[in-house]
C-alpha positions, 0 to 999 in steps of 0.5 A, spaced: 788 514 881 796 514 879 794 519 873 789 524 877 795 525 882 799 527 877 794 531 873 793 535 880 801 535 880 800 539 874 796 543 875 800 545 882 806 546 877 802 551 873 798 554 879 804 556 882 805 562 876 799 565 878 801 567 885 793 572 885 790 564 885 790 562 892 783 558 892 785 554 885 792 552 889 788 550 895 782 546 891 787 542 887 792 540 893 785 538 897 783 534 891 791 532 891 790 530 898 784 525 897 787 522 892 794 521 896 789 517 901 786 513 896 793 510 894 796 511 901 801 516 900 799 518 907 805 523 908 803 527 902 796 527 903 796 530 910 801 535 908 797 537 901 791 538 906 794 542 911 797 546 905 790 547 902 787 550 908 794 554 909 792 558 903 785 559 905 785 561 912 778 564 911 774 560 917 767 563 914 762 561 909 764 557 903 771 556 906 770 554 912 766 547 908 773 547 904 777 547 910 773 542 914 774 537 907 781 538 908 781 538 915 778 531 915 783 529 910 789 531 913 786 528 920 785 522 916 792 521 913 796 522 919 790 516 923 794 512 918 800 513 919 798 511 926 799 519 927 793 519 933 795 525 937 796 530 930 789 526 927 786 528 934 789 536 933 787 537 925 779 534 927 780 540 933 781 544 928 775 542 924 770 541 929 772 549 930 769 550 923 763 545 923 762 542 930 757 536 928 760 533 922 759 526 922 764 523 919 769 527 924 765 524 931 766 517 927 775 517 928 773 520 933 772 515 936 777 511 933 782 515 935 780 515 942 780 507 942 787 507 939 791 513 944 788 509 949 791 502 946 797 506 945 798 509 952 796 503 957 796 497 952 788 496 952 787 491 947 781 486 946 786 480 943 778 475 942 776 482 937 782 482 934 782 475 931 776 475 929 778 480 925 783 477 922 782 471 921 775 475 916 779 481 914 787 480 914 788 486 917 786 490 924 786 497 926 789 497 932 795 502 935 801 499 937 803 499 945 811 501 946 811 505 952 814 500 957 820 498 952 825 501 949 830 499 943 837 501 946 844 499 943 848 493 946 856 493 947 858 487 942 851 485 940 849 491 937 841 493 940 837 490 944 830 491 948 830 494 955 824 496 959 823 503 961 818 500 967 817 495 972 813 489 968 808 484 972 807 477 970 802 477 965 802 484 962 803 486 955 810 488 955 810 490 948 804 489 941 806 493 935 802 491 928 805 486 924 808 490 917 806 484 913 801 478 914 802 472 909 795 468 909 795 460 908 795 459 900 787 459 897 785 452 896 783 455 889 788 458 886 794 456 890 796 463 891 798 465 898 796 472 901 800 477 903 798 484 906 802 490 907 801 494 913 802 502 914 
């Protein structure tokens, strides 16, 4: 994947010559961006895709087929960069240009679940668990509307509320940038996954 990202890297030096080549640029910063997601450089991914339908603003035909790809791929990255409302914006545009994709009502649906989460703290905390105890890694949003990191006299920052919290409300749940798994009775080895 590392070499195909720098294979359309070229591609987009060389390109950059020949400015009457619109749809070689966009076909390459597509490709680019699918295979950014695929190594997680989500930014990259998502500003590849734009890009690409930047270059061919054509909603008709064959274009319109192109831009839903790089919509979707655009919508994706910003998904996981947790990103949900600029996800929701880039699948708008594309149900524009093709109203019944499947794979676009599929995050639809799971970005509606996490700007849910991320607005009032909706959580199915059983769910989670299960999830992490089979997969190690969980895709929810993170819930940070009722605090806020401030600076404090002395001591440097500290957490305040934004509102009132009643006893047994959420005040805060934000994923956890990396989870260390007890070690593998096999191997010995410990797993530690990264989050995004």
């Amino acid at each position: 994947m590392a070499n195909d990202r720098n294979s359309y890297t070229e591609g987009i030096r060389l390109s950059a010559r020949d400015a009457d080549s619109p749809t070689l640029m966009a076909d390459i910063f597509r490709n680019r961006a699918r295979t950014g997601l695929s190594l997680r450089f989500y930014d990259e991914a998502r500003s590849d895709a734009l890009r690409s339908v930047a270059l061919l603003p054509s909603t008709s035909g064959r274009f319109a087929e192109l831009n839903t790809k790089a919509f979707f791929r655009a919508a994706s990255a910003a998904y996981s960069l947790g990103d949900y409302e600029g996800s929701k914006t880039s699948l708008g545009q594309l149900r524009e240009l093709t109203p019944d994709e499947q794979a676009a009502a599929v995050l639809s649906k799971k970005i509606t679940l996490r700007l849910r989460e991320q607005a009032c703290g909706n959580f199915d905390f059983d769910q989670i668990g299960k999830v992490l105890k089979s997969s190690g890694s969980v895709d929810v949003a993170n819930f940070l509307v009722r605090t806020e990191v401030r600076p404090v006299p002395v001591y440097g920052k500290g957490l305040f509320a934004t509102q009132d919290i009643k006893a047994g409300d959420i005040v805060f749940c934000e994923k956890a940038f990396a989870v260390t798994t007890p070690p593998d009775r096999q191997t010995g080895k410990a797993g530690t996954s990264h989050h995004h």
